[in-house]
C-alpha positions as CSV (number, residue, x, y, z in Angstrom):
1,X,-26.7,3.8,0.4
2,X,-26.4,2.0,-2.4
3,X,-29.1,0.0,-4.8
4,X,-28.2,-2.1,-7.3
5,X,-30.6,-2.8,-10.6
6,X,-28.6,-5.2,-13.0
7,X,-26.8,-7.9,-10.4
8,X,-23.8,-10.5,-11.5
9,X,-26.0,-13.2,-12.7
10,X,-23.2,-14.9,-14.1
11,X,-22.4,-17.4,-11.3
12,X,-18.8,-17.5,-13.1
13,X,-16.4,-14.7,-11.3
14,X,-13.0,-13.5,-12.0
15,X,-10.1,-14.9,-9.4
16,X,-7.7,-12.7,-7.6
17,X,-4.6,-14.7,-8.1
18,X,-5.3,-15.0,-12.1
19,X,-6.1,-11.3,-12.5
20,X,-3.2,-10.2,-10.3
21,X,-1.0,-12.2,-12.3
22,X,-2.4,-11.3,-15.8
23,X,-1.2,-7.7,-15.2
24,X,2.1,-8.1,-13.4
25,X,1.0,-7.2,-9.6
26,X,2.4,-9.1,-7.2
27,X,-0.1,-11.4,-5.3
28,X,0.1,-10.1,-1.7
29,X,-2.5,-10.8,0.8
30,X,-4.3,-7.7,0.9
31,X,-4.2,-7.1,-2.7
32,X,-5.9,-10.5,-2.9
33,X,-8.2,-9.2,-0.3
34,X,-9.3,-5.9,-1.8
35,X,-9.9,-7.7,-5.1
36,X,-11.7,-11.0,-3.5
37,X,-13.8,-8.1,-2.0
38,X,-14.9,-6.2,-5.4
39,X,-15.1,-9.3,-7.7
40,X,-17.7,-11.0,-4.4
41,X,-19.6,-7.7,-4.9
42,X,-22.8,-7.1,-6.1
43,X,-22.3,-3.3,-5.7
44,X,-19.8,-0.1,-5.9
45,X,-17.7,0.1,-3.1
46,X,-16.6,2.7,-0.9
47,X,-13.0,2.6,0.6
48,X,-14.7,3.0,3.4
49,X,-16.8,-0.4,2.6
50,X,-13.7,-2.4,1.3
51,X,-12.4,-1.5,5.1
52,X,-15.2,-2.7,6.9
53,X,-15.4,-5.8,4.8
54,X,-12.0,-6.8,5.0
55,X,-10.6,-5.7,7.6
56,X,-11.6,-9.0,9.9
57,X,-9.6,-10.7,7.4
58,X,-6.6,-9.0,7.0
59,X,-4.6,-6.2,8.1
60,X,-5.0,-2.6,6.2
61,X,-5.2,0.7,7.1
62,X,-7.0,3.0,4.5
63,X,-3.7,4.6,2.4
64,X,-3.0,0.5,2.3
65,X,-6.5,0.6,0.0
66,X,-6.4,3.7,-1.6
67,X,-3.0,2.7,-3.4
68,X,-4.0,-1.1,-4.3
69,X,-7.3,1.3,-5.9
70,X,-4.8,3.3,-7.6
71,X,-2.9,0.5,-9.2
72,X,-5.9,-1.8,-10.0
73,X,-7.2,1.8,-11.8
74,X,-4.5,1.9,-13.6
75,X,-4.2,-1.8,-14.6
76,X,-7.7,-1.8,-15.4
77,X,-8.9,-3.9,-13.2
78,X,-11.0,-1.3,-11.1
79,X,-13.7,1.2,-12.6
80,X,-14.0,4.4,-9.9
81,X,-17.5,5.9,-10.0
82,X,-16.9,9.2,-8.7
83,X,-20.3,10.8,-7.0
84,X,-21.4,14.1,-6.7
85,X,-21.0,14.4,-3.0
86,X,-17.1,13.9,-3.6
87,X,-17.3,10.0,-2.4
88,X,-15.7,7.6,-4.6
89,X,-16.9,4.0,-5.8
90,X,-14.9,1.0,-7.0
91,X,-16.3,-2.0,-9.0
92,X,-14.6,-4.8,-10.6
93,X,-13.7,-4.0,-14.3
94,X,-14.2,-7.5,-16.3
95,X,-16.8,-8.9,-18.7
96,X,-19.1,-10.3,-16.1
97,X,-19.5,-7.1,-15.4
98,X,-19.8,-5.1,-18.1
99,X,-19.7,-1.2,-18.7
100,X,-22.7,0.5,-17.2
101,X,-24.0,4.0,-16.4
102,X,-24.9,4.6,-12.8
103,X,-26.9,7.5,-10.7
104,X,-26.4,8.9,-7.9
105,X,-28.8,11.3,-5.4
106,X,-26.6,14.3,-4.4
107,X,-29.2,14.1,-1.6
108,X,-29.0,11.0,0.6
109,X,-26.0,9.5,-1.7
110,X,-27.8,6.6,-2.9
111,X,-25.6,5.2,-5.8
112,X,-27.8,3.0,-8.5
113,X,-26.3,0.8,-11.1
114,X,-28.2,1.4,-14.5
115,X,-28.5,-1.7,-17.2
116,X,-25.6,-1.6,-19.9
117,X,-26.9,-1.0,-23.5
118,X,-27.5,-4.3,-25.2
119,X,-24.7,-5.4,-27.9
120,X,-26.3,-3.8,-30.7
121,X,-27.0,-0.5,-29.4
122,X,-23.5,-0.3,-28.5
123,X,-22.6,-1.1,-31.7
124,X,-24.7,1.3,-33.0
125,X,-22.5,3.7,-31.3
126,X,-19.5,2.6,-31.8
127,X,-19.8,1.7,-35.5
128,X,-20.6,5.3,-36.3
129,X,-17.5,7.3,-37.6
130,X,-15.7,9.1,-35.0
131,X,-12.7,11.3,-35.2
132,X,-11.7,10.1,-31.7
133,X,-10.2,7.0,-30.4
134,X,-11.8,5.8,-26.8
135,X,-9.4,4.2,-23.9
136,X,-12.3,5.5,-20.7
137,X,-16.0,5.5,-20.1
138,X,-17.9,6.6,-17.2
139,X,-21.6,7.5,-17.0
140,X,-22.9,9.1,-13.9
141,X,-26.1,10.2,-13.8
142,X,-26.8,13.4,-10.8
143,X,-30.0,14.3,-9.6
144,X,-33.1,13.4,-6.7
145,X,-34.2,9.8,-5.9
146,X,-37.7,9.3,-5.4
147,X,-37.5,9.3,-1.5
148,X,-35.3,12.2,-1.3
149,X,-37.8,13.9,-3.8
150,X,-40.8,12.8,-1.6
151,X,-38.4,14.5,1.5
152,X,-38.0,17.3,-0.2
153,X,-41.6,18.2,-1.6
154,X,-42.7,17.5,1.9
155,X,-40.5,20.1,3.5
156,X,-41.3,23.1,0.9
157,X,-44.6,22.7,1.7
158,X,-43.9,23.0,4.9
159,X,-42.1,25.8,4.8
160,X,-44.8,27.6,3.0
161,X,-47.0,26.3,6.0
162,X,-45.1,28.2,8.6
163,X,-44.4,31.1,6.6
164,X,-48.1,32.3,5.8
């Protein structure tokens, strides 16, 4: 399950073709379709989900997807958001959709998308002196939703119910 808190609101998106050809992939059809996929969603996505949302479209069997992943991750055109439960996440990688922390319950799975920092806290960061030189950012946050916390409070008790 996945929530999303900061959405596209950019009506503008990326298109396939152009970003395929700004990094020297060739444009086949289910590259196109993987990346049609991402850039149209609101959310991280599954391979699993890519599948299921493509594969009315077009043709592809899930290695298919896992190397397109591979080579958009390493063009830059993909973020992965790996999760705690060992499921990975894909989200398009551009400037309408900026770089952003996320959290995920290593309960029930639920992936949420945090808001960015604003310009000038990033720049806060960024202008400090470092001794480092950053090419990767990823921010995942681990812990207990609210409903899985609810679930969970509700089932000690109940086990200290039964056990008395």
């Amino acid at each position: 399950m996945i929530e999303k808190l900061t959405m596209k609101t950019n009506t503008e998106h990326c298109d396939a073709r152009e970003t395929l050809e700004k990094t020297s992939l060739y444009k086949t059809p289910q590259r196109i379709a993987v990346l049609d996929t991402l850039i149209s969603s609101s959310v991280p996505l599954s391979v699993n989900d890519i599948l299921k949302k493509i594969c009315t479209q077009q043709k592809i069997n899930k290695v298919t997807v896992y190397r397109i992943l591979t080579s958009f991750k390493g063009k830059g055109i993909v973020r992965e958001i790996e999760t705690a439960r060992g499921i990975s996440y894909y989200e398009i990688s551009c400037h309408h959709n900026p770089v952003h922390a996320h959290f995920s319950c290593r309960h029930c799975g639920m992936l949420v998308c945090l808001d960015p920092l604003t310009v000038s806290q990033t720049w806060e960061w960024f202008t400090r002196p470092r001794n480092f030189t950053i090419d990767h950012i990823t921010i995942t946050m681990t812990g207990t939703c609210h409903q899985c916390e609810g679930t969970l409070n509700c089932n000690s008790t109940a086990d200290v119910v039964n056990n008395t």
